[in-house]
Each structure stands twice: as C-alpha cells, then as structure tokens.
LOTI-985888 format. One record per residue: residue in three letters; x, z, y of N, C-alpha, C, CB in turn. Coordinates in steps of 0.05 Angstrom, whole numbers, plus 5000, padded with zeros to 4 digits. Glycine has a CB too. Layout:
BEGIN
alaXZYXZYXZYXZY;...
% end
This chain:
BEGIN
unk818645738598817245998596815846008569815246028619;unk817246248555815846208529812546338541817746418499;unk810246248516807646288524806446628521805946078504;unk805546788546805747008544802146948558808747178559;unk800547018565798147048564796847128588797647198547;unk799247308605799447398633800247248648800847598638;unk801847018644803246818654800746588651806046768637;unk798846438676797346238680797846088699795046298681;unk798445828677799545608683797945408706799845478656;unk798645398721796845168745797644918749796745248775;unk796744688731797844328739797344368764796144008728;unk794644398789794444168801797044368824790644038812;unk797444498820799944638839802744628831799644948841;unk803144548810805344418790807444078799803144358760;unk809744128797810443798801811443738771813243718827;unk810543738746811743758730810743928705813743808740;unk811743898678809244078652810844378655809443928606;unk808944588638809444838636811544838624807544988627;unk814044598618815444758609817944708619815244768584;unk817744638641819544678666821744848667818244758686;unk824444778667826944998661826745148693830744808652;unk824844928715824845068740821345278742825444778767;unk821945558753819945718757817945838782820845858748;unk815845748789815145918811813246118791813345748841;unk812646278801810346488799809246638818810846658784;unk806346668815806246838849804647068835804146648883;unk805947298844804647628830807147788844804447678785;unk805748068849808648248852811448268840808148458847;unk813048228846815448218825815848468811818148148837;unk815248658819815249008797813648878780813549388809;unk811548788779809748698754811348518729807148498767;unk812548248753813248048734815848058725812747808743;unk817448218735820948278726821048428707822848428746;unk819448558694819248688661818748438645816448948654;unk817448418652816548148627817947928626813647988631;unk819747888647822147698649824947768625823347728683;unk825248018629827548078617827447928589827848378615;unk825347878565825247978548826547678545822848128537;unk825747428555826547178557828747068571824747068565;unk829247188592830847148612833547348615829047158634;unk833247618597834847828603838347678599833948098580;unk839847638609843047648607843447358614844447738575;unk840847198622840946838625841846768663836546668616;unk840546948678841046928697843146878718840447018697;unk844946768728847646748744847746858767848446508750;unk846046768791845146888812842446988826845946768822;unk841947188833840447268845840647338874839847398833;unk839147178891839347208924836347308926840146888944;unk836047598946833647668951833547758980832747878933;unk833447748991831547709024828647939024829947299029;unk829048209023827248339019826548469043827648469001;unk823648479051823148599070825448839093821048699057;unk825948769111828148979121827349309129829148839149;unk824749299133822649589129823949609160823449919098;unk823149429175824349509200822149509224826749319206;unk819149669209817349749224815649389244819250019244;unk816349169244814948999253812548889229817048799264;unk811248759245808348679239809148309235805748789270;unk809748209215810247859210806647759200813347779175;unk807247499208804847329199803947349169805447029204;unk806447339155805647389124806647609107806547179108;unk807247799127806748139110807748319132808848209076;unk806848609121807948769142810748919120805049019158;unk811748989143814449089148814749329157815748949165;unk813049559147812549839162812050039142810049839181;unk813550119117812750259098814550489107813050139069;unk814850749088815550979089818950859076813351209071;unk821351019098823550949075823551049046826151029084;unk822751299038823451329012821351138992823251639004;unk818750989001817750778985818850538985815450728990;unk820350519008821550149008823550208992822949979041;unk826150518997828450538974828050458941829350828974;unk824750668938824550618904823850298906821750848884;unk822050208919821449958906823849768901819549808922;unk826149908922828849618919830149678897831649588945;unk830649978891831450028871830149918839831550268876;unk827550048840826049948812827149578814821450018814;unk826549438839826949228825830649128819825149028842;unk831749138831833949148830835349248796834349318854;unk834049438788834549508759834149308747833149708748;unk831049158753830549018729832448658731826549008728;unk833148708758835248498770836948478749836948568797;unk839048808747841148738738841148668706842748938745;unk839448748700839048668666837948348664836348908647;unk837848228675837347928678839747758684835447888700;unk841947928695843847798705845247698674845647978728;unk847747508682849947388663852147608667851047058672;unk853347688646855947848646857247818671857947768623;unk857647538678859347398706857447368721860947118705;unk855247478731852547448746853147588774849847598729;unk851847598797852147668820849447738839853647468828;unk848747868848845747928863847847988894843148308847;unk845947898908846447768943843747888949846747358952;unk843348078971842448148982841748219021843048238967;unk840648079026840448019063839048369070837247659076;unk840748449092839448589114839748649128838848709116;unk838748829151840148799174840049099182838848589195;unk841849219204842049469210841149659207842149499223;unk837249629208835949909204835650019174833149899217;unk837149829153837049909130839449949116835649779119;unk842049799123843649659119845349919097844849509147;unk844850229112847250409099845250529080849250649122;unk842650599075841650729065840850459040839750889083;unk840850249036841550089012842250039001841649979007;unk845550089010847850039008847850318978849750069042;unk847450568995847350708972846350708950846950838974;unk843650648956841250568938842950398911838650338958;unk843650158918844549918910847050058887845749718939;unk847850188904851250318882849950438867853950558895;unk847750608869846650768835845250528820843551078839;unk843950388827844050188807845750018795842950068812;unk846949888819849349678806851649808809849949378822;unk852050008811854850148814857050068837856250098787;unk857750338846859650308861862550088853860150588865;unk862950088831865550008820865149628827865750118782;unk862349528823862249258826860349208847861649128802;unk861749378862861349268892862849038902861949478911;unk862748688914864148518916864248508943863548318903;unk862348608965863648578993861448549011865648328996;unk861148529040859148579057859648289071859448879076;unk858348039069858247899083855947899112858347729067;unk857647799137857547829158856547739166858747829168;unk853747569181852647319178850647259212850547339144;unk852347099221851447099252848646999251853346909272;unk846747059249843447019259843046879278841847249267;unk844646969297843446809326846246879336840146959348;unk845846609358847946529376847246599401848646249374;unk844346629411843946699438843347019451841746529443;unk844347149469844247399475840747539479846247409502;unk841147769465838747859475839748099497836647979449;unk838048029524839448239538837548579538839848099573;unk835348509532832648789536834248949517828448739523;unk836848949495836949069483839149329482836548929469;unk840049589471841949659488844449449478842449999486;unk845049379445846749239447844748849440849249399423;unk846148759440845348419421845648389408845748189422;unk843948519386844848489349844348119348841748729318;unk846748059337846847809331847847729302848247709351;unk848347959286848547899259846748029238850947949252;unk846547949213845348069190848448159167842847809176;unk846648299151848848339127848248149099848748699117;unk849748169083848647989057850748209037849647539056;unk849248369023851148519003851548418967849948839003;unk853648398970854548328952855448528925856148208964;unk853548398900854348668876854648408851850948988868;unk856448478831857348388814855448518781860348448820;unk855148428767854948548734857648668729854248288706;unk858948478729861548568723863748538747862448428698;unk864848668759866548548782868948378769867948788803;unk869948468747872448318739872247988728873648498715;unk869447988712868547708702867547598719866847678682;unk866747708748865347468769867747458782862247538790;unk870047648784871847448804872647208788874847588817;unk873547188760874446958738873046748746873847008706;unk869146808761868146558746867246528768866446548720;unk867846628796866646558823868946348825866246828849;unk867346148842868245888859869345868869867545778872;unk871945838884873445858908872345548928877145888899;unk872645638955870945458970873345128979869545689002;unk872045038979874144788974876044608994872544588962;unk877844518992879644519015879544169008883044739013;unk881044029043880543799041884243669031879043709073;unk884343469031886943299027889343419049886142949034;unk888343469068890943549083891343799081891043479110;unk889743979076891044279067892444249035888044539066;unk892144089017893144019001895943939005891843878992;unk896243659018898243529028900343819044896743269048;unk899043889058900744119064901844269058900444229071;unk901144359029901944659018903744428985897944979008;unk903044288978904144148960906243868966901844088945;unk908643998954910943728959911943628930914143838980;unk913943458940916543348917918443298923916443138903;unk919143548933921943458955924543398930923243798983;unk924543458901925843318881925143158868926643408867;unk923242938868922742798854921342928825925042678854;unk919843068818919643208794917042998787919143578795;unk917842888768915642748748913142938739917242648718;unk912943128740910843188745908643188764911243298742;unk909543188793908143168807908443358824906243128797;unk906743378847907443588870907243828863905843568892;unk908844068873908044308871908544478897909344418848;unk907344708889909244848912910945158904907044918939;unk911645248925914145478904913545818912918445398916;unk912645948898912146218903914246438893909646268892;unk914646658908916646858900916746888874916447108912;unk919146898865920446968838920847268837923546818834;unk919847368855919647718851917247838855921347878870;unk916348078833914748178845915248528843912448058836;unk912748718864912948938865914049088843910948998872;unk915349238844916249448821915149598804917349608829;unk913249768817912049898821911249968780910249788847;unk910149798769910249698740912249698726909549488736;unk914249678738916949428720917949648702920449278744;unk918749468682920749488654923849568664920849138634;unk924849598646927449488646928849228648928049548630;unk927349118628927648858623926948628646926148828599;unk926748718668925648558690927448688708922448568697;unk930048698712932248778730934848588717932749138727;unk935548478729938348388716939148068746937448218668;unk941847998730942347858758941447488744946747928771;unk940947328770940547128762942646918765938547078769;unk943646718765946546538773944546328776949646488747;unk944846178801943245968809945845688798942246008849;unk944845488804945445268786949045178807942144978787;unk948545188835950945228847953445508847950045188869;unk952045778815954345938810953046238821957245818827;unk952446168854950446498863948646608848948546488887;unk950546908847948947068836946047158851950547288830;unk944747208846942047318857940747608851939947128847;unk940347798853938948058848936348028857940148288861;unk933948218841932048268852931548398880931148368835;unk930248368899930448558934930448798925927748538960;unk930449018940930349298938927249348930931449438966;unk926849448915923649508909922149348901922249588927;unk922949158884921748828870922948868850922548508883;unk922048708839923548568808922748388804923348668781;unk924848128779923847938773921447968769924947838757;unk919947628763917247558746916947688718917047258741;unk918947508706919047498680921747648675918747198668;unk921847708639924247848642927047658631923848128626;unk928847768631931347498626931147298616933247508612;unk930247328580930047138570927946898577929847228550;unk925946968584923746838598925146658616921747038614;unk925746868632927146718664928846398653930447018682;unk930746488631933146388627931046058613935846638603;unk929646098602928045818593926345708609926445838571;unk924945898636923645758656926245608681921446018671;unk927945628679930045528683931045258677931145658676;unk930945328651931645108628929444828636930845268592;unk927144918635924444738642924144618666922044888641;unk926444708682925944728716923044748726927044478731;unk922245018720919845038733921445248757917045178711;unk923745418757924745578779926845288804927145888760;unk926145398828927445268850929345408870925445168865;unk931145288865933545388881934345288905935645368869;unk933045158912932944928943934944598933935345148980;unk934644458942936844228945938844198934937844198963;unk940544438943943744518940944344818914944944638979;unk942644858907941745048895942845298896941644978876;unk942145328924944345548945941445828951945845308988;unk939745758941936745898950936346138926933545638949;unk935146318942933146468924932146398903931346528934;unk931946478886929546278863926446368866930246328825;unk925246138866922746128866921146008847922246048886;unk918246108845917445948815915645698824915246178790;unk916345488807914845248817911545228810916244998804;unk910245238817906445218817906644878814904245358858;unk905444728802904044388803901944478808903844168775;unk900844258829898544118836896844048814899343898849;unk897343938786896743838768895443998763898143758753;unk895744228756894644548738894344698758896744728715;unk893844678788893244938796889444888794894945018831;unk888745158808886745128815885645148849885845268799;unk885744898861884844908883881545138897884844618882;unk883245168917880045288942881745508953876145458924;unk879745588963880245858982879146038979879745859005;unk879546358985878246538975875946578994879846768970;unk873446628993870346699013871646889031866946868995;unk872146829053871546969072869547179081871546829082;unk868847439089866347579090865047529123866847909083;unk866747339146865347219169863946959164867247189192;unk860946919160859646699170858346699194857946639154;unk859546469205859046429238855946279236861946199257;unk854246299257851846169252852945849251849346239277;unk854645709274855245479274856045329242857345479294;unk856845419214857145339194854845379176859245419187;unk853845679183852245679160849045759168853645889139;unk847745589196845645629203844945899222844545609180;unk843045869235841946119245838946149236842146119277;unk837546349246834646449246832446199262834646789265;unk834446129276831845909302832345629280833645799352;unk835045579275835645369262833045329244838445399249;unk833045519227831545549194829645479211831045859171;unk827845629227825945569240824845329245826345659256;unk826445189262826044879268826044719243828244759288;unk827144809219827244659198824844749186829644679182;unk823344889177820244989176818744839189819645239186;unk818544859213816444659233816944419223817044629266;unk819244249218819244049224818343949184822243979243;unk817744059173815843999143813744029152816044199115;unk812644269167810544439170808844369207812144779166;unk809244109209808444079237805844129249809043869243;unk803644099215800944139235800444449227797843909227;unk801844659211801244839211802045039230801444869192;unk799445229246799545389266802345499267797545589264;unk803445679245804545939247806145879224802646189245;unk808645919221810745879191812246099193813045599189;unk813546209173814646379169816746459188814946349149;unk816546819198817746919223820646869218817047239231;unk822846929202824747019196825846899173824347239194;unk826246529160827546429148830246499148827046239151;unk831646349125834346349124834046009126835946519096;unk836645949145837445739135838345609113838445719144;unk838245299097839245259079842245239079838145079072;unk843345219102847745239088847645489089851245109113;unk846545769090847246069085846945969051844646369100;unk844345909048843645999017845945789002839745919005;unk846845519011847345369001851345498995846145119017;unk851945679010854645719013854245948988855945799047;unk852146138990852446368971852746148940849146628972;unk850045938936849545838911852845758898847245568913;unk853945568926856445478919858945618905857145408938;unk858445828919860546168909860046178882859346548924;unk856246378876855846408850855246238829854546538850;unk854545888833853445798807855145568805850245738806;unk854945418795855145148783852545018773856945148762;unk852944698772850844488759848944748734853144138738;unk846644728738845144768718845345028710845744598699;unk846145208730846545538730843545628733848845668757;unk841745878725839746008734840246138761839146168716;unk838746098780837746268805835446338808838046178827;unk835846648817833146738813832846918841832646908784;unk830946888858828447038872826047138879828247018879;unk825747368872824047488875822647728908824747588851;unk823347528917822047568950822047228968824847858972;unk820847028959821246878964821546768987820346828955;unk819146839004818946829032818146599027821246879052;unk819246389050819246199053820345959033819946239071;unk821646009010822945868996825745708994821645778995;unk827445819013829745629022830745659000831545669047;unk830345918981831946018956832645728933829746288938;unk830045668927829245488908829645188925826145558898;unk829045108949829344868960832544818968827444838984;unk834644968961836744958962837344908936837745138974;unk837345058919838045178890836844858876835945558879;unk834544678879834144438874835244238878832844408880;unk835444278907838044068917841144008901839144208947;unk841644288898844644278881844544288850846644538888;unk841744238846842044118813842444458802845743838805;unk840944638807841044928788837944908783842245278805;unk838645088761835445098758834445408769834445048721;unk831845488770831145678782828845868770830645578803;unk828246148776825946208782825146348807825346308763;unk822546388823822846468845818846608849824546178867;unk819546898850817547018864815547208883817247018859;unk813847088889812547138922809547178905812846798953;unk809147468918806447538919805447458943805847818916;unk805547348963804447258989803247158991805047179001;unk801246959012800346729007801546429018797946769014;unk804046589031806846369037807246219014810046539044;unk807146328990807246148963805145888965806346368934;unk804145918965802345638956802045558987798745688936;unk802145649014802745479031805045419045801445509042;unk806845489032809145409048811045299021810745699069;unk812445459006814045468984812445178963813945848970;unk810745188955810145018942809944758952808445078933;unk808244638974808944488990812244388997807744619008;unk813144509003815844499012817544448978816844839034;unk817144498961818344408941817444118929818044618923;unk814444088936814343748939815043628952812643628941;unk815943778976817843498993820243508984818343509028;unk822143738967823943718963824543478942824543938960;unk823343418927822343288897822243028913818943408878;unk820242938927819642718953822842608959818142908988;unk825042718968826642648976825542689016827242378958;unk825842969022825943099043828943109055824943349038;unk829643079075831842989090833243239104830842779110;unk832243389104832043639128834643819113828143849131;unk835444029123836944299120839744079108835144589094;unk840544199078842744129069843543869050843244339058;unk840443599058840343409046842043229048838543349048;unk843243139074845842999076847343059060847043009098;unk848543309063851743349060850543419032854043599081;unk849643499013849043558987847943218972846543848987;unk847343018989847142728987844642738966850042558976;unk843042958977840542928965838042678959839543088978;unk838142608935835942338940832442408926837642008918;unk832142658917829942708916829542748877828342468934;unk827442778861827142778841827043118832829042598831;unk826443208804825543398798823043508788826143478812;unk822743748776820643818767820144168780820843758734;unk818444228781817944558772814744598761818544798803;unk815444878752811844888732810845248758812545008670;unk808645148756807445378772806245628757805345268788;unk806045918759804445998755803546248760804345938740;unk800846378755800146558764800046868751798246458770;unk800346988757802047258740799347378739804947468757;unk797747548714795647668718796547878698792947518715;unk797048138704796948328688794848438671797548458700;unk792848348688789948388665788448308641788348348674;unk790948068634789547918621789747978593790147678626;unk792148188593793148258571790648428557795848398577;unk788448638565785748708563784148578554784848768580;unk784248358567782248208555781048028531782148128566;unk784348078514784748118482782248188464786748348478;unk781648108451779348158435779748328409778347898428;unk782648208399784248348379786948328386783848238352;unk788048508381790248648379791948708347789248888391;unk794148438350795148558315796548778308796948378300;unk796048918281796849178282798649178259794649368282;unk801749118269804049228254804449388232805149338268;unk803549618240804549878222802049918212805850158236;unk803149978190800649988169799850298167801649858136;unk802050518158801150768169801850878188801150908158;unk800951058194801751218226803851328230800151428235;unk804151168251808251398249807551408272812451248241;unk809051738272809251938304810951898314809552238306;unk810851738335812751828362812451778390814951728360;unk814051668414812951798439813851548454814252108448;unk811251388452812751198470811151218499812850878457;unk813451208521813051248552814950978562814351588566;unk812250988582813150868602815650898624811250868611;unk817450838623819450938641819250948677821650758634;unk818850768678817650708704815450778718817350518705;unk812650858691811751008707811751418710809450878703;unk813651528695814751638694816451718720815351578676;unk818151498725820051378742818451598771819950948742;unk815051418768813451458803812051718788810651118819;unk811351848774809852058772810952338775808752028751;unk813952398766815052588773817452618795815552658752;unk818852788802820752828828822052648820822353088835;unk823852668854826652418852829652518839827552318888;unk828952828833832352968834831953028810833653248856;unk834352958810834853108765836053328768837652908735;unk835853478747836453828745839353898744835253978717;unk841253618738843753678728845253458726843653798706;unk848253438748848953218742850553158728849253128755;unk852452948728852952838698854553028685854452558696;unk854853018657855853168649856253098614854453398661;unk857053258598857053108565855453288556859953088544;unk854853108536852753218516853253168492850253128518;unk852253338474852753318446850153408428855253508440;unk849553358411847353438395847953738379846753188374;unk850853768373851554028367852854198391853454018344;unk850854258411852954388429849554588432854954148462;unk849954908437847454998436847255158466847055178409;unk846155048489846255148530844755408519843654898564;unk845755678536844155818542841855718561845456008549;unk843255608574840555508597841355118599841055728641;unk839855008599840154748601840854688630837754618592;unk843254428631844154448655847154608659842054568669;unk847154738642850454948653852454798626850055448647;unk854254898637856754788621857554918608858954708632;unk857454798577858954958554861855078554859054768532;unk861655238550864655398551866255318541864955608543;unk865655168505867454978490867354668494866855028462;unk867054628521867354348533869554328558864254258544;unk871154468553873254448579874054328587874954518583;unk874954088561876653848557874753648565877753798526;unk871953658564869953428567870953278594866553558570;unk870652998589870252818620868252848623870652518624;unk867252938636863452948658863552758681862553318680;unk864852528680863952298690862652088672865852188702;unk861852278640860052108626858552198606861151918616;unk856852048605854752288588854952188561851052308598;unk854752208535855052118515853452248486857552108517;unk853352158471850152288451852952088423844652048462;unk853152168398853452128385850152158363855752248388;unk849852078356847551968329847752058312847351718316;unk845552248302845952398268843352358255846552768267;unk841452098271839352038250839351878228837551968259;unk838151988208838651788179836351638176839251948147;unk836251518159835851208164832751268151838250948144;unk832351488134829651478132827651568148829151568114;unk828751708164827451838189827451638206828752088202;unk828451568209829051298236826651218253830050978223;unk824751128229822251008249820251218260820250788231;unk821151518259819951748278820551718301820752008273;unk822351538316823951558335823651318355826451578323;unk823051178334823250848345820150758350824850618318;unk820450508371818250338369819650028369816050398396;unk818549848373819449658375821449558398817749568372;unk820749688421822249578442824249798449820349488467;unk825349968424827450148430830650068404825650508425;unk829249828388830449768378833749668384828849658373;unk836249698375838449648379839349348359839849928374;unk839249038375840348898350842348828353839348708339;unk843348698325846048648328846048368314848048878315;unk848048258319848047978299850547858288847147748314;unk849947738264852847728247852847918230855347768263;unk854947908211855448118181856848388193857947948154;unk858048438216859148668224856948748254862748608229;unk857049048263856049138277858249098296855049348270;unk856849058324859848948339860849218355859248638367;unk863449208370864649378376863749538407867149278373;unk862149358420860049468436858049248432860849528468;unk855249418447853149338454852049368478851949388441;unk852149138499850649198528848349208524850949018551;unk846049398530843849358531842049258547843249488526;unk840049068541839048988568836449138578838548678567;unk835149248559832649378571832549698574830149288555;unk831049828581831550148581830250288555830150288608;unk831750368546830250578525830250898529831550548495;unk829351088515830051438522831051548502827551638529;unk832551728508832051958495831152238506834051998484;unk830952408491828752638499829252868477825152528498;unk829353128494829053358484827353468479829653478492;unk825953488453822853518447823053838444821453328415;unk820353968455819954308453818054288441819554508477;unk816954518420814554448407813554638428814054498374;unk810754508427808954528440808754498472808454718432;unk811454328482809854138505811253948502809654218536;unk811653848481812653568486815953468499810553468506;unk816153238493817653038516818253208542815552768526;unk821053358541821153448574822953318586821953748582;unk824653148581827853088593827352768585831253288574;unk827652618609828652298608830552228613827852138621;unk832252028598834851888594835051698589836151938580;unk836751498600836951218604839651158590836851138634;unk838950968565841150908545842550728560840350788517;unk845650728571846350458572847850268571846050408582;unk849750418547851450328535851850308495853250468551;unk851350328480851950288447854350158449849750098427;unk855950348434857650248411859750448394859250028423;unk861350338383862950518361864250688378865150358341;unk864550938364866351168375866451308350865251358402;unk866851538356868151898339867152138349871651988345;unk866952208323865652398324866652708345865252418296;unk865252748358866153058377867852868395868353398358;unk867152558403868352388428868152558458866352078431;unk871252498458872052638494871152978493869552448526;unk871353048469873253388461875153458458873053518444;unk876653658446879053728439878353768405880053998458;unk875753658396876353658367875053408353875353918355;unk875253198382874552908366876452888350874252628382;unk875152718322875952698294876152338297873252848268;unk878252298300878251968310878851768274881951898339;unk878251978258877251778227875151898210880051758204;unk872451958237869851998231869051808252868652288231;unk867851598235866251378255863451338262866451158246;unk863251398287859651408291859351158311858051748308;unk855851148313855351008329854951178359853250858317;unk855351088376856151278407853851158425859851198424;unk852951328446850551228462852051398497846651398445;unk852551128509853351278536850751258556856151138551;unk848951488559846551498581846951708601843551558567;unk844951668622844651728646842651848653844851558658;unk843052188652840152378657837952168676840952738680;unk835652198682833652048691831852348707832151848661;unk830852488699828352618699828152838683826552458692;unk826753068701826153248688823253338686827553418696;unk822053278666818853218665816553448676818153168635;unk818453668668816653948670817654148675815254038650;unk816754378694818854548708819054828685817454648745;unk816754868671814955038653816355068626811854898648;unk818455168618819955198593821055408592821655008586;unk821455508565823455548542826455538540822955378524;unk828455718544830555608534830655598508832455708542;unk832055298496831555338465834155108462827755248450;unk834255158432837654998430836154718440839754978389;unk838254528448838654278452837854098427841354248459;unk836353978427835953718405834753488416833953798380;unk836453338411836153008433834952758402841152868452;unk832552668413831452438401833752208401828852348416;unk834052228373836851988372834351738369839952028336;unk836551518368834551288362836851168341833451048392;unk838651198337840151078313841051208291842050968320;unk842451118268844551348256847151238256843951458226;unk848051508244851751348242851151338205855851668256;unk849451468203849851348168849251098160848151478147;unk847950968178848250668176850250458187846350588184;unk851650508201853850438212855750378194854750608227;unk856950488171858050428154857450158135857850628145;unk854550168121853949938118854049758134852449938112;unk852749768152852649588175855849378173852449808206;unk858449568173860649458179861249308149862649678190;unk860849418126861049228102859149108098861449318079;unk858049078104856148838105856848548084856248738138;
% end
C-alpha cells in the first residue's frame, strides 16, 4: 500500500509490516474503493463479494432491511469501482439468493455488461428440508461476470481430472513415439467453410473419404495432405476408418470445464461454515449468521486465480474470502466496515498464519506461515492537512465534479438513450435524432476531439488526464477511472453527465455516411450518465472535450 494519509496503519492488529502484499482494512468500501483504483486499478484477478442479500432479516453483525432502490445503487456504485480494479482476464463472483437474485442480475449487466456475463452458479446451502416453508429453498446463486469474457475463458482454470480419466480418454494403440493421444473428428460444421475445405481424402489402405453432408474438412488439402505426412491424422489399424485428428497427451491441456451445479456435499454448506466458525471461535457467544464455507470459496479461487494472483473483498463478513485466498498462496485485499473485522476476520487470520487445521487445510496441505498488514480507513484525515500543495500557479477555469456524488444528488433516468454524438451535429431539441444521422449505429455513443492543445488545460484537471506510454499513442486506451464530459450553457453551467469509457484512434464523422477514414482523430466512446437540470435553453450542442486530435499526430511521430 503505497502511503496515502487516510489509510492508518495498526501493528498491534497486524501479523506482519505495512507493507504487506496481503490487505485488511476496515471502513465502508464506497469510501475505500476510489482510493484503491489509483494503486490497484487493472492489478486485481478476482473478486468474490457476499453482499448483504437485502432480504429484510435482522443478523448479529448488521441489518439486512434497506429500501431496494438503496441496496441496487450501493451494489451498483460499488461494483463500478470493482470493475476498474479488475485484470483484463479478471472475474467478480457474486453470492445471492432469491429475494434479489433477478433484480441484480440486471443491475450487474449495466455495469459489467450483458455481453460478459459467464454464468449463474447453483450452490446447495443446505442439505436439510425446511418444511414451515411453501417451498425448501435449499440453494443460493453465485453470479458470474467477466472484464473481458473472451480473455477470462483463455485464462480461467479448468478443474482437474485424476489418472484414470486420463488413462481413459488417452491411448497408443500404434505405438507412436510420441506418446498417448486421443483422436477427434477430422470434420467440422460448414457453416464457415471455404472452398478449399471440400475435396476427397484417400486413406492409406486406398478409401476414398468425403466430408458428411453439412461438415467439412479441418484443414484445407494441402494442410490435410502434410498432417498426414506427420501422422498426426488416424485411420484405425487397417486404415479402413474415417480420418481423425490425433490430440497428444504431451501438449494437451488437461481439466474439465466448471460445471454451474455445486452440491453442498463437495463444496460445503451454511451449517458446515458454521461449525467451522465455532470451532476457532469456541468461547465466543455469537459468530457470524450466514458464512460461506471454505471449498465454495476455495473452488471459485481455483477457477479464477493462480499462485500469487490478487483477490479482493469488499464485504468481508466473516473472512473465509481471505482465509482461503491465504491458504492457496494468493495474495489479497479484503473489506469490512463491521466489527466482525477485528473480531472474527482478524483473529481468524492469525490462526490461519498459526497453522489452523479446519475448512480446506488438509486437502490444500496447509502448514501455516504468512503475513498481512492491517488498517484503518479514515476519510477525515485528509482535512486535517495543515497545508495543501498548490500545483498551478495561475488560475485555470474549469469544473471539476464529483461523479458519484452527482451520481446520489440527481434522478436515476437519463433523458435519452444511447445514441451518437458529434460535436458538429446542431439538436433542435436535445435528445432527438438528427436527420443527417440515419446511417449512425446508436448502440454507441461516440465524441470525436477538436480541442487544441493550448486550450487543453480549460478542460482538464489532473485526474481527467489520458496517459499513454512509449513513443507512439497506442491504438486503444481502456480507461480505468471515470472522467466527464459536459454540455456547458452560459449561465447555468455544467448540465449533462458522461462517462468516458473507451479512447482511442478513429475518423473523423466515425459511423456516418461521411466518415473520412484518412482524417485521423482521437475517438472517445461514453455513456450518457445524467441530466443535471430540468431548466434550459435549447442551444447548439458543445461537448467539453478533454483531448485533441491536433495532438495525436505528434503524438504518433514521436
């Protein structure tokens, strides 16, 4: 943790110095997940959160009874600041159970998007019937969202298989010096195919072969004709068979794909966790209502991380997050405004360190060791500054807001949904669709840049800054924190909020019928936010850029 001032460090609650790659902190997480990004933004792998289910009960260490549209924003606000913490190949796991399960679900897709959605795991809670009820909910959900869905399937785990499912699926029924393999269809769906992926094959005993009706080869002839050559294709014994392509054992990659049923018998129940609580926690009255067991958390970690991956929670509860995530050698951060933190979670992470026996210590052949650094999150402290250094030497105008609190001060509905934008496009009324936009995709909003470079710092503050690194400007930029833009009216200000959240190269009049694709700008893909004030003007459109394209050029000769 680099040294931030709000962040107070506590030895005697500490197993280990402040500069611990492992994290507790105890403060609200809306407080402390801004201030994370700035260190932590894109470092993160997994995030598992266990957040209140808002399912109206009364627990020993918090209540559970808020309004739904306050529990939605709070999952949402944090969840944003989730996903900008994550790794490109990063993953957030989320527990809940029925009375929330569809209305998060949505929630969840405007933040992390529908598109990297990874799946609804199933997760049996309890094994024993409740009968007072009309049915016996005996499962929870765990939702699953990706950063990227395509880079976390590459870099998710497949779950691991023993010697005899090996032995099973891998032979040598020829002797191949290479080693075992096994043999998969030499055809696939059509549906794609070339030309060049139709033709006949002659197996080594003379039979001709054709692709099936509505298949085609793998590869196309020539290919075929040298994977042949290599004998990686199998024709059976007599070489009277279909051809098939040979897979080695050597080079595959073993496991299995995650299943979305966890039965309580593999991966714990609610009483289980329970008894594993008591049994750290034996002289304390009362322990936390509603643990997770450690093989739930331990099967998600297994999916999303590897040795020495970041995990991060920010609803700690009880801590199984981090007393798992220790066990398997990741490092962590994890936080709880509660007072479960310093009596349960902290505690329980010195026994983990101790060499504690309990939950997933066997089979993970846990022998104990470790560090973490503790500390206490105080937003106030930042006030209590005596001096304050002052950057800018003269005064430059511009408008810096808070997004978030913005976010809670005005309505939930924006005036207009998505749609394109242009800095030369002039609405009779803001909100309606330009007549010379027919051609526009309005599944994206987009701002092309026409500020020059001497104006620039009218626009900017520090934390709206765009960097880049290296002698060329790169061909995108993910951004990790939120910046705006805004349609300024004279004389009331700032009316319209927008969430940048994409930079990079494009063309000018991009996704028109008169983009100029050898005029190069810098491109901004955002996402209306807010409409600040009901009280206006129609007046042409002019959007607070934060970049130019007249620097872009340099930028690229560099």
């Amino acid at each position: 943790m680099k040294p931030n001032i709000k962040f107070i460090y506590e030895a005697n609650s500490s197993m280990g110095t402040s500069d611990s790659k492992n994290i507790l902190i105890k403060g609200n997480n809306k407080d402390i997940l801004p201030e994370l990004v700035g260190e932590f933004g894109g470092k993160v792998k997994c995030v598992y959160i266990d957040p209140p289910y808002n399912n109206g009960d009364s627990y020993h260490y918090y209540n559970d009874n808020i309004s739904e549209t306050s529990w939605l924003k709070d999952i949402s606000y944090v969840l944003m600041y989730l996903k900008m913490l994550l790794t490109k190949d990063g993953s957030i796991w989320i527990s809940i159970d029925d009375s929330e399960m569809a209305y998060l679900k949505v929630a969840a897709d405007k933040v992390l998007g529908r598109e990297n959605f990874a799946g609804t795991i199933v997760w049996q809670q309890r094994k024993t019937r409740e009968n007072r009820a009309v049915f016996s909910c005996n499962h929870e959900y765990i939702l699953v969202y990706a950063k990227d869905i395509k880079k976390f399937k590459k870099s998710r785990n497949l779950l691991p298989v023993g010697e005899d499912f090996i032995n099973s699926k891998y032979k040598n029924p020829d002797n191949d010096p290479r080693g075992p393999w096994q043999s998969i269809s030499a055809s696939v769906q059509a549906g794609h195919a070339v030309p060049s992926q139709f033709y006949t094959i002659v197996s080594p005993a003379g039979i001709e072969f054709n692709p099936p009706k509505g298949r085609c080869w793998a590869y196309n002839e020539e290919r075929m004709k040298k994977e042949i050559a290599n004998g990686n294709i199998w024709f059976g014994l007599e070489g009277l068979n279909a051809p098939r392509i040979k897979k080695f054992l050597s080079t595959a990659k073993i496991g299995l794909t995650p299943q979305t049923l966890w039965a309580g018998d593999d991966f714990g129940t609610t009483d289980s966790a329970k008894k594993h609580l008591l049994s750290l926690f034996p002289h304390q009255e009362k322990v936390f209502d509603t643990p997770k067991p450690e093989e739930l958390i331990r099967q998600i970690l297994e999916i999303a991380t590897n040795e020495g991956d970041l995990v991060l929670d920010s609803y700690l509860g009880s801590g199984t997050t981090l007393a798992v995530a220790h066990k398997l050698k990741r490092n962590y951060i994890g936080i709880e405004i509660g007072e479960q933190m310093t009596e349960l979670v902290v505690n329980r992470l010195k026994s983990v360190i101790m060499g504690e026996k309990g939950g997933i210590s066997d089979i993970s052949n846990w022998q104990g060791g470790g560090d973490f650094a503790y500390f206490i999150f105080d937003k106030t402290q930042e006030k209590k500054l005596t001096q304050v250094p002052v950057r800018l030497k003269k005064k430059v105008e511009y408008h810096q807001l808070d997004f978030f609190s913005l976010f809670e001060k005005y309505g939930d509905e924006p005036i207009t949904d998505n749609s394109m934008v242009h800095d030369d496009i002039n609405w009779e009324k803001y909100g309606g669709k330009p007549q010379q936009a027919a051609m526009v995709d309005e599944t994206k909003n987009v701002l092309i840049s026409l500020v020059k470079k001497d104006n620039e710092k009218m626009f900017l503050d520090g934390s709206a800054t765009i960097y880049y690194t290296g002698k060329k400007f790169p061909t995108s930029v993910a951004l990790n924190k939120l910046f705006y833009f805004m349609p300024y009216i004279k004389g009331k200000g700032v009316r319209d909020l927008f969430f940048i959240k994409i930079a990079r190269l494009g063309y000018r009049k991009e996704g028109t019928a008169e983009e100029d694709r050898n005029d190069l700008r810098l491109v901004f893909e955002v996402e209306f936010v807010k409409q600040l004030f009901e009280d206006y003007k129609p007046v042409e459109l002019k959007i607070w850029q934060t970049f130019t394209d007249t620097t872009v050029d340099k930028l690229i000769n560099k």
